[in-house]
C-alpha positions in Angstrom: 150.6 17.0 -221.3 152.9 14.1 -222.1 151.6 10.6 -223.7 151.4 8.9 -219.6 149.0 11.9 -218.8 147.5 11.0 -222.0 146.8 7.5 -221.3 146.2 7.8 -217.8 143.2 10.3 -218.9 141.6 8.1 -221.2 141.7 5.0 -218.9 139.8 7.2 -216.3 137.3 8.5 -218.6 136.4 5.3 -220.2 136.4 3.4 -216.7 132.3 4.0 -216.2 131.9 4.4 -220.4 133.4 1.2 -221.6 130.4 -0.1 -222.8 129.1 3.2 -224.7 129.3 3.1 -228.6 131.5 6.4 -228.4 134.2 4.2 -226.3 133.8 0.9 -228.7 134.6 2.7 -231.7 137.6 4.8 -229.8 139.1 1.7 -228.7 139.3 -0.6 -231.9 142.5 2.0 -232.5 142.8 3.9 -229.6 146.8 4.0 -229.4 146.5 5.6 -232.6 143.8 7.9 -232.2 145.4 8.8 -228.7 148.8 9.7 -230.2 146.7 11.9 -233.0 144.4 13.5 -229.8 148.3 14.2 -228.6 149.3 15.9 -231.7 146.8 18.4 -232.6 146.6 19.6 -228.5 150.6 20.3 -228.6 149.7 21.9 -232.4 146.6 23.7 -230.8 144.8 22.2 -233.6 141.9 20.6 -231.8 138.3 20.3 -233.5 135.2 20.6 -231.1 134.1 16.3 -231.9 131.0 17.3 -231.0 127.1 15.8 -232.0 123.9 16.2 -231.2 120.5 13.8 -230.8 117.2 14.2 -229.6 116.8 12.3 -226.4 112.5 11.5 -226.3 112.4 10.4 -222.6 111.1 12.1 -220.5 110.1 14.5 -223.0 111.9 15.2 -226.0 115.4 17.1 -225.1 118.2 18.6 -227.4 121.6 16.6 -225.6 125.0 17.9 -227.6 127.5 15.2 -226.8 131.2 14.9 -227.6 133.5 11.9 -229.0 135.6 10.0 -227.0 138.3 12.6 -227.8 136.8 15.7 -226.5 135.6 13.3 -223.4 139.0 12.6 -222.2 140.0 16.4 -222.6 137.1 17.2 -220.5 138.1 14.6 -218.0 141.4 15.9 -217.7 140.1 19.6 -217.0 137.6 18.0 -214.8 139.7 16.3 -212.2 142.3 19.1 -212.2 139.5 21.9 -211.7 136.8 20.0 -209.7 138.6 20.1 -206.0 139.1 23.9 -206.6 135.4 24.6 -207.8 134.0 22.2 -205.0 136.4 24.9 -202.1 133.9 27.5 -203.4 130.3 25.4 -203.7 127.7 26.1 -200.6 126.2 22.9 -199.0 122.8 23.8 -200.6 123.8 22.7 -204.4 123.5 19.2 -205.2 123.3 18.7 -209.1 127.0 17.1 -210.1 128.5 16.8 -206.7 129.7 13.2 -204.9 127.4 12.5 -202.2 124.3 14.9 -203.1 122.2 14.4 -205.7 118.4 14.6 -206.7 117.7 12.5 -203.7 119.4 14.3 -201.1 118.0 17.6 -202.6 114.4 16.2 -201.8 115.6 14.7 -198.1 117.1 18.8 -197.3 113.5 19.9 -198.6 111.9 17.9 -196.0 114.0 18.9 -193.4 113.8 22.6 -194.2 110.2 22.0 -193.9 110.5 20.4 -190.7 112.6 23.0 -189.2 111.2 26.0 -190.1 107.9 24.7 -189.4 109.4 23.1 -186.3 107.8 20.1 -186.1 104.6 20.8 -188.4 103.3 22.8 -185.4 104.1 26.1 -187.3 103.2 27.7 -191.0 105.8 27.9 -193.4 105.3 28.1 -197.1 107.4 26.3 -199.8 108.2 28.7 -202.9 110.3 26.9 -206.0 111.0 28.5 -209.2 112.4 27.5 -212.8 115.3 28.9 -214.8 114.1 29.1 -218.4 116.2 27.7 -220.9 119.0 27.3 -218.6 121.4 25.9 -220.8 120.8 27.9 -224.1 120.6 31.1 -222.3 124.3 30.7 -221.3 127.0 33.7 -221.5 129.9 32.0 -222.9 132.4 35.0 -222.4 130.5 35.3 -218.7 131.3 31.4 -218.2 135.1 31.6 -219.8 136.1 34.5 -217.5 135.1 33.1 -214.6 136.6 29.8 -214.7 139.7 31.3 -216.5 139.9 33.5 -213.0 139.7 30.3 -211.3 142.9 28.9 -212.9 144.6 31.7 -212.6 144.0 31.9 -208.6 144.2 28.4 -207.9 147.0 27.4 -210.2 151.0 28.9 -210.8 152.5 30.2 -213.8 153.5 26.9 -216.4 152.5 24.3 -218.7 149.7 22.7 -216.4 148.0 26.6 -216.0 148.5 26.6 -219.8 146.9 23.3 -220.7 144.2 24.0 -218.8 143.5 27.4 -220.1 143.8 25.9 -223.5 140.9 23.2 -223.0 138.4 26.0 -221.2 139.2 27.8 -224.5 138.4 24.8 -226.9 135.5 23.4 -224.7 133.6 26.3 -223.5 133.7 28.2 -227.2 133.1 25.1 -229.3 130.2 26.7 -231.2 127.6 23.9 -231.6 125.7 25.6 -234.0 128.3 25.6 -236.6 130.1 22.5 -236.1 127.6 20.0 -235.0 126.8 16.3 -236.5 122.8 16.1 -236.3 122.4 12.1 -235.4 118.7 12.6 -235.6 116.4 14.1 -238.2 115.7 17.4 -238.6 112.3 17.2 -238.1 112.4 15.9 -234.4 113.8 19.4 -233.2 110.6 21.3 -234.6 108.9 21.0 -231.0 112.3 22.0 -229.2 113.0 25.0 -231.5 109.0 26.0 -231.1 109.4 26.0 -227.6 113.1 27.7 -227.7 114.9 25.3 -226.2 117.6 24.5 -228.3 121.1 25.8 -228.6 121.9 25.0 -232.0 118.9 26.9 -234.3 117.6 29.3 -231.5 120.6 30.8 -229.4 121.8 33.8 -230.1 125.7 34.0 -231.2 127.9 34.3 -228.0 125.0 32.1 -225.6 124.5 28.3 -225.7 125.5 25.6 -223.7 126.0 21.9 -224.6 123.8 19.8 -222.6 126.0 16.4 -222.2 129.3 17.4 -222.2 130.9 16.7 -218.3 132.3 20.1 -218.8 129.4 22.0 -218.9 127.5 20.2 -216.5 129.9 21.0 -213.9 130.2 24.9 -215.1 126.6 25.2 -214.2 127.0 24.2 -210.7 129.8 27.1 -210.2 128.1 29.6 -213.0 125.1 30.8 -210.0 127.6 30.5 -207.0 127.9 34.2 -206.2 123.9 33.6 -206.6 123.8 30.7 -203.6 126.1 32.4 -201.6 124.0 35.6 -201.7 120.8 33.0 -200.7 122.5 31.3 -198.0 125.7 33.7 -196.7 123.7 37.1 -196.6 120.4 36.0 -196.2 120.5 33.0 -193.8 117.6 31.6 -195.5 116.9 27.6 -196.5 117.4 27.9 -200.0 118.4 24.6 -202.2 119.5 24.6 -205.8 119.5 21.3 -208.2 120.4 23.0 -211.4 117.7 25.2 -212.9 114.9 24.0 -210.0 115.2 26.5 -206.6 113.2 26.1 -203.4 112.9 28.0 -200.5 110.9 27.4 -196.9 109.8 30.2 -195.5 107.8 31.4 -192.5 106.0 35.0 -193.6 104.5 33.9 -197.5 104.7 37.8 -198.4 108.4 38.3 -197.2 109.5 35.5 -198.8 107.7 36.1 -202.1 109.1 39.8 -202.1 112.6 38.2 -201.5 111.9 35.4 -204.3 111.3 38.8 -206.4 114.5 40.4 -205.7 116.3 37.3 -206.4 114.6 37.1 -209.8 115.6 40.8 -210.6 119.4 40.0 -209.1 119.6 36.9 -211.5 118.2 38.5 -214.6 120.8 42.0 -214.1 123.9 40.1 -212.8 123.8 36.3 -214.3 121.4 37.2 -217.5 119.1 34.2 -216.3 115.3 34.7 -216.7 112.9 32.4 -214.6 110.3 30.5 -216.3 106.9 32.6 -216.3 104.6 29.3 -215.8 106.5 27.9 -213.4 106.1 29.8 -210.3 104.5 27.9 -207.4 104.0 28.7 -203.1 102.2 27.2 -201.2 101.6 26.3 -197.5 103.6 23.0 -196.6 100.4 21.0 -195.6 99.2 21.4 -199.8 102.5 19.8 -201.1 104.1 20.5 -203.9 106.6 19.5 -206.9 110.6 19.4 -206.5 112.8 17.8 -209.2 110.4 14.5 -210.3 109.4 14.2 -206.6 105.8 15.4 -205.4 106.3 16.5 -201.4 103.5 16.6 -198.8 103.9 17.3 -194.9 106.7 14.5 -194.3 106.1 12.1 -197.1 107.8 11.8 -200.8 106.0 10.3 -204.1 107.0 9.5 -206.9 106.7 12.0 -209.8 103.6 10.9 -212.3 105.8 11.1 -215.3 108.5 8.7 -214.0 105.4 5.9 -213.2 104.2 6.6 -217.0 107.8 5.9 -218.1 108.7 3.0 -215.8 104.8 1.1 -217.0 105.8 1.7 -220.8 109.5 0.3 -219.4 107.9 -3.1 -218.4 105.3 -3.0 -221.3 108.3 -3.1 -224.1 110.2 -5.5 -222.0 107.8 -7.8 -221.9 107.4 -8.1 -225.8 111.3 -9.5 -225.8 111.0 -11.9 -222.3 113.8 -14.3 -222.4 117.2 -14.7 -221.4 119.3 -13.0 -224.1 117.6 -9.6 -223.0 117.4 -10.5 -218.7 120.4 -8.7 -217.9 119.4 -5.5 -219.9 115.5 -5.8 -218.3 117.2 -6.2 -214.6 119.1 -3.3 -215.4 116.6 -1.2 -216.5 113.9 -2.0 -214.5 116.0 -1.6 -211.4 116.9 1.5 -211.9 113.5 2.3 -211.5 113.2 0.6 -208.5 116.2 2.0 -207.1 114.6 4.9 -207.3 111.1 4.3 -205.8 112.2 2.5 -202.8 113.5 5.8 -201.3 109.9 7.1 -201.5 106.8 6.3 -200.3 106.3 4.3 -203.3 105.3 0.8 -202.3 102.1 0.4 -204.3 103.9 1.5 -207.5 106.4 -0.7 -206.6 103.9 -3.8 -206.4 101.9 -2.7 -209.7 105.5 -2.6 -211.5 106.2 -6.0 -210.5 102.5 -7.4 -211.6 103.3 -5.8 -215.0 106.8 -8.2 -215.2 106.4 -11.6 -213.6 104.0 -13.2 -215.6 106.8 -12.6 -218.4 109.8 -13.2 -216.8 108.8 -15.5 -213.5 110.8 -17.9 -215.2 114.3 -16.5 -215.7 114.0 -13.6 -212.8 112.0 -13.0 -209.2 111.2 -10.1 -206.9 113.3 -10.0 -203.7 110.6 -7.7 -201.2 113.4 -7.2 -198.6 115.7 -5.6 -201.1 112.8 -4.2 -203.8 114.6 -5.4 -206.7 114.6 -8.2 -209.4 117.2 -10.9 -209.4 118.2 -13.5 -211.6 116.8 -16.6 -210.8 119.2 -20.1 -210.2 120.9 -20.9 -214.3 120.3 -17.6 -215.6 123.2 -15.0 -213.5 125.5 -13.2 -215.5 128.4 -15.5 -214.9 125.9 -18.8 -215.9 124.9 -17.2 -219.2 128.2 -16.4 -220.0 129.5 -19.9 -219.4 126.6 -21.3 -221.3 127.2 -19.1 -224.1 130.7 -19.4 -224.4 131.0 -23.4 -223.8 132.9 -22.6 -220.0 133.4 -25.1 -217.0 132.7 -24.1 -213.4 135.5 -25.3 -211.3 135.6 -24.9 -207.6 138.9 -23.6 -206.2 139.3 -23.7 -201.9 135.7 -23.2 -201.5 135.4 -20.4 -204.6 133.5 -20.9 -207.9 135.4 -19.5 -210.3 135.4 -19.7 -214.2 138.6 -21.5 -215.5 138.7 -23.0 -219.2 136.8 -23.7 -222.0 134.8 -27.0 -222.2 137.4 -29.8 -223.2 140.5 -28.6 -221.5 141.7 -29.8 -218.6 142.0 -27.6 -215.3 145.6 -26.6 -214.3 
């Protein structure tokens, strides 16, 4: 890897991140640190830049992050190995994948539903299950192996095989445990290492995968494909996968739960996954049921009860700090919301979210109905705050409005 590829890594790694504290503090002196990053990967000297935090929301949740150095390694690998993984993926996994998603995970639920019950004129029963402690139960050597087989099939003998093989090494057996910055006190893991859940005090040595690095995230899409492949290849059945959560639809309940056994035995021998005791859950299609933070019943979608709780305390802080220096961070964050209960069958919620705001924020934002989001009222946009703030001058150019030059000085 020469300083363009270098460069060219870091500018796409930092081109949705620009605004994240790990990227500010990278790029006050990034040609330096970038020509260091250079150094120790052509010394093999590289250090795992990795911390960890305590995410509360929504519940508490161990996430082992990276700096902006490891990031832009892991972008690197990412974009080189992604196309090959992506050959190997079945249509029915949809965590970490352009164009799938949690969403479109629910929408194939309904329509396995649908089908097999063709039409709701026929039983079928909905099974889902849990992986417990996905991402501290990992197999490191299991997960090296198979993505260093990967490399070696899909790439020739030479530096870029190398390189690659050389991040997988660094990223994959980075060790948390002993080489992790704890950005949060000690005492908020207590619940996470009672319930063990965490990689860094309870896995054992050789398991343990970091929750937030891109790399990882990825390498549990491809880590159970020989396990969707079995589900959907050899079996023919409508099986979906969204990281840890599985669901099947199935027309005989006792067939299906004997096969839902078999899998569990198959993933426990061959991927050393064990599924979560208290999570099990079948039941015919006309009783509904739970998938991802989506409640199902016959062909309608809800909106999970924990993500209502979380978007009411959302509008409940916002509206302590109404005004315009926090509107664009409220719009963002309450939209996001938004966003995502306009794709259910949400449209109460959505109506009791937007009594919670407006009294607040009537005057510096409104609620489009058509579109189900919040806007910036007239003299508080981005692009007005911003001139306001900064003293600019709106000229109009052939029709355009367009920010020119500071207050004072003369248009070109």
């Amino acid at each position: 890897m020469d300083t363009k590829t270098f460069i060219d890594d870091y500018l796409g790694c930092r081109s949705n991140k620009r605004r994240s504290p790990d990227s500010v503090i990278f790029e006050l002196h990034w040609e330096r640190d970038l020509k260091r990053l250079e150094k120790d990967f052509a010394d093999h000297s590289l250090v795992p830049f990795l911390y960890a935090f305590i995410s509360p929301r929504p519940r508490p949740r161990e996430v082992i992050a990276c700096l902006m150095q490891g990031k832009i390694l892991q972008y690197h690998f990412d974009i080189k190995i992604r196309p090959e993984v992506e050959k190997r993926l079945t249509d029915r996994t949809y965590n970490n994948r352009i164009g799938y998603g949690p969403d479109k995970a629910i929408q194939r639920l309904m329509q396995d539903i649908r089908r097999v019950s063709q039409n709701f004129t026929r039983d079928c029963y909905v099974i889902t299950r849990d992986i417990q402690a996905y991402f501290p139960s990992t197999n490191l050597d299991r997960s090296y192996q198979r993505y260093r087989e990967l490399i070696e099939e899909a790439f020739p003998e030479g530096e870029e095989r190398d390189d690659l093989l050389y991040i997988l090494m660094r990223t994959n057996y980075s060790y948390p445990a002993e080489h992790i910055h704890l950005r949060s006190p000690k005492a908020k893991w207590d619940p996470i290492i009672a319930a063990g859940k965490s990689v860094i005090f309870n896995s054992e040595p050789g398991r343990g995968a970091c929750l937030g690095n891109q790399y990882w995230q990825v390498e549990k899409n491809y880590d159970l494909n020989d396990f969707d492949h079995f589900q959907v290849d050899d079996c023919g059945l409508p099986y979906i996968r969204f990281v840890d959560d599985m669901a099947w639809v199935v027309e005989n309940k006792e067939a299906g739960l004997a096969h839902v056994a078999l899998s569990e035995k198959k993933l426990l021998e061959e991927h050393g996954y064990r599924m979560h005791p208290k999570k099990r859950y079948c039941q015919h299609y006309t009783k509904g049921g739970q998938f991802i933070s989506a409640w199902f019943k016959m062909n309608r979608v809800y909106v999970g009860n924990r993500v209502v709780r979380s978007a009411e305390n959302v509008v409940r802080e916002w509206n302590r700090n109404a005004g315009p220096a926090q509107l664009e961070h409220f719009l963002a964050s309450i939209n996001s919301y938004l966003g995502l209960m306009k794709h259910r069958n949400a449209y109460s919620i959505i109506r009791n979210l937007v009594d919670r705001a407006l009294p607040r924020w009537e005057k510096y934002a409104h609620f489009n109905d058509e579109r189900r989001c919040f806007q910036a009222n007239p003299g508080y946009t981005h692009n007005e705050l911003i001139m306001q703030r900064y003293h600019f001058k709106l000229h109009k150019y052939h029709g355009k409005n367009r920010t020119t030059q500071r207050l004072g000085v003369s248009a070109a």
